[in-house]
N, C-alpha and C positions, 0 to 999 in steps of 0.2 A: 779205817777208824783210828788205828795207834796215830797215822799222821794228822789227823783233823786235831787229835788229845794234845799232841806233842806241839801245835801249831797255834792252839788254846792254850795253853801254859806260858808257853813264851812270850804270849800277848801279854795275859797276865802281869808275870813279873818286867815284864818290858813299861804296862800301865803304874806298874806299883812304884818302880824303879823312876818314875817321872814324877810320882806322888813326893815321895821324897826327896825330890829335888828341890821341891816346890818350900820346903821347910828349912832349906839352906844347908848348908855341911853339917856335920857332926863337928862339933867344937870343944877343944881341952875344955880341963875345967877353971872357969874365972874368965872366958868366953861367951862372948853370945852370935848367934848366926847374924848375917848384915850382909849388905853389898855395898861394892864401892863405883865409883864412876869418876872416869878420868874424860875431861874434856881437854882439845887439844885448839888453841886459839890460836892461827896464825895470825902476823903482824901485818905485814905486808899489804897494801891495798894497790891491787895491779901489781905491776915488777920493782913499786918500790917500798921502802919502809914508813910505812903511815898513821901504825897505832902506835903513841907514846904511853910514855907510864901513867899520867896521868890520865889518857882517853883508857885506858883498860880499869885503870882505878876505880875510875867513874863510873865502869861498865859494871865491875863487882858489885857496888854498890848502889846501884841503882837498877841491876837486871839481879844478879844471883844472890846477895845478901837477902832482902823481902823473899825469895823463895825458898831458900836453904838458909836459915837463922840461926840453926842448929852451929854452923862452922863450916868453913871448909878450909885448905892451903892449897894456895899459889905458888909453882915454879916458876920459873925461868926455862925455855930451851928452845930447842933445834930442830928444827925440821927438813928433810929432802923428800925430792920425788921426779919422778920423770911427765913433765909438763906434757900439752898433746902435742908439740913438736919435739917431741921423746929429748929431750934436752932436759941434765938435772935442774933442778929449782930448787935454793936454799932461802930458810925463811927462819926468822928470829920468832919465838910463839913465848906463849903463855901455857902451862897444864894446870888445870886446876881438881882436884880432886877430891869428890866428895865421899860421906859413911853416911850410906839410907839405909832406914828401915828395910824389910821383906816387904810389909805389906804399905800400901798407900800410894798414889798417884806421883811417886819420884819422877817417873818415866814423862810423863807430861811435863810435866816442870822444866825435866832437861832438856825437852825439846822443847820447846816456849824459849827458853834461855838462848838454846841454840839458834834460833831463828832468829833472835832479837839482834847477834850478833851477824850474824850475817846480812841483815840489812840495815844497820848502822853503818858498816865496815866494808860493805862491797865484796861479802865473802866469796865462793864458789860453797863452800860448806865449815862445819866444825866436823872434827871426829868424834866419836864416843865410843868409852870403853867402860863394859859394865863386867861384876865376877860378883860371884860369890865372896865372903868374906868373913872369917872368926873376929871379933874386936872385942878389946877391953880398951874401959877410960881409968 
């Protein structure tokens, strides 16, 4: 019976402990909880270089600007990886990185976005990276 109790408890705070997840970190004060999301665009179409600045421009502004209106910024960078002929691949990208809400349909968005790019582009995929996140404006 002590194991059944001890194995009920730990559910417990293991459920609770997910509750609170759900409401974002604990944030200094002059913070609010939020998530961030980094997409990772590479350039490249096949083995050579094919998205220019202005075809990504264009992508901003006509795929992620109407869905994310709020802001976001644009990097510059670098990418490697071992191709499926385990050979590395170096590729010029784009990150772009957004501040969403907790609640609301951001997740759909970015994938909508995502897809968009990849079939303009001839992708294989985008990356995404999503966190939790304290911000102040």
């Amino acid at each position: 019976m002590a194991r059944v109790l001890s194995l009920s408890c730990c559910l417990a705070l293991l459920t609770l402990g997910g509750c609170a997840s759900l409401s974002g970190p604990a944030c200094p004060a002059g913070q609010e909880p939020m998530r961030t999301a980094q997409l990772f665009f590479g350039r490249n179409i096949g083995d050579k270089p094919g998205v220019s600045e202005a075809d990504f421009r264009a992508f901003v502004d006509q795929e992620l600007t109407p869905r994310f209106p709020e802001g976001l910024t644009v990097l510059d960078g670098g990418g490697q990886w071992k191709g499926d002929e385990n050979r590395m691949i170096r590729e010029a990208s784009k990150v772009v990185v957004l501040v969403l809400p907790l609640k609301g349909d951001s997740g759909g968005k970015l994938d909508e976005a995502r897809r968009a790019y990849v079939r303009k582009f001839h992708q294989d995929s985008v990356m995404l990276v999503t966190q939790p996140a304290c911000v102040a404006f």
